[in-house]
C-alpha positions, 0 to 999 in steps of 0.5 A: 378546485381549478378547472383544467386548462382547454388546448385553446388557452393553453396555446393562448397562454404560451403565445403571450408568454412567447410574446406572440401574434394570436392568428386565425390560422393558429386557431384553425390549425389547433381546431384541425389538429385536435380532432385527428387521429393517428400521426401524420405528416404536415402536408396530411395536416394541410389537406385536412384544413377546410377547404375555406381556410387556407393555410400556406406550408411555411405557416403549417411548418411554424404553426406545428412546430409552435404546437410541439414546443407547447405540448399540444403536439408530438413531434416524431422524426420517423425515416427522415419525415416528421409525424405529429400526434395530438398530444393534449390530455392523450396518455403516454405511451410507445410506438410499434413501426412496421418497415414493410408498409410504414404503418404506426401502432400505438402501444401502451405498456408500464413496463417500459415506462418503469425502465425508462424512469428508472434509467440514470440520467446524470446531469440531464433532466429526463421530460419525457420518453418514447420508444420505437419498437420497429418490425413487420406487421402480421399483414406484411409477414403474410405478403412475404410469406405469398411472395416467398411461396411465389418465387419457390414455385417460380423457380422450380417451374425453371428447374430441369428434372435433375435439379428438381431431383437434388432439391427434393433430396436436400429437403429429405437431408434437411429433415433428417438433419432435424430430427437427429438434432 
């Protein structure tokens, strides 16, 4: 039985098949790379790099996209920035996207894989898929929601009696117009 192949020579083996230079800052960049969690962008990566090692943007940039093409890494192009996720032995899976903060959850569902190999792909080789579930997070739902209770005190504080007085009979209709359906 043949061991599995770790991230440095998997990185290694593609290198001499590409024909490419073997640096330290490669290495490095794997060694930080691998021990991240989460998706981040290149100048999250950079930062993370030991303060001994430095480590210029371009070659950031070249390493990481180096590490996409040799599936150390995902690559997510989300809102116009890339992200990148350690890929290397992690298992399938999807992304919930929430538009109020930006955060990523991973989401880890069969059935959206069993559509998704499911799916006629004629005349294309499907490799992988991902799928980006976008919404508002629990956390956010709850600032709308204060925000919304904020604005509605805001403006009857601004009200005159008489308009105050025709907002509480249009939540009396409102409730009779409820209940008859």
């Amino acid at each position: 039985m043949q061991k599995a192949e770790t991230p440095h020579e998997r990185l290694t083996r593609f290198m001499n098949e590409q024909g490419m230079r073997k640096t330290p800052e490669r290495y490095a960049i794997l060694e930080t790379v691998m021990h991240m969690k989460g998706h981040h962008s290149t100048d999250q990566i950079l930062a993370m790099m030991p303060s001994n090692f430095h480590v210029s943007r371009g070659t950031m940039y070249s390493t990481l996209a180096l590490f996409v093409e040799c599936g150390l890494l995902y690559g997510h192009q989300i809102d116009g920035a890339m992200l990148y996720e350690y890929a290397y032995g992690s298992p399938v899976h999807h992304h919930y996207i929430c538009t109020g903060c930006n955060k990523i959850w991973d989401l880890h569902d069969t059935a959206i894989e069993e559509v998704t190999s499911k799916a006629k792909t004629p005349r294309f080789k499907k490799l992988r898929s991902n799928t980006y579930i976008y919404g508002i997070c629990n956390i956010c739902q709850a600032k709308l929601a204060r925000l919304k209770k904020k604005m509605e005190k805001e403006k009857q504080a601004n009200m005159s009696r008489e308009e105050l007085r025709f907002a509480r009979i249009d939540e009396e209709l409102a409730k009779v117009a409820e209940w008859f359906k």
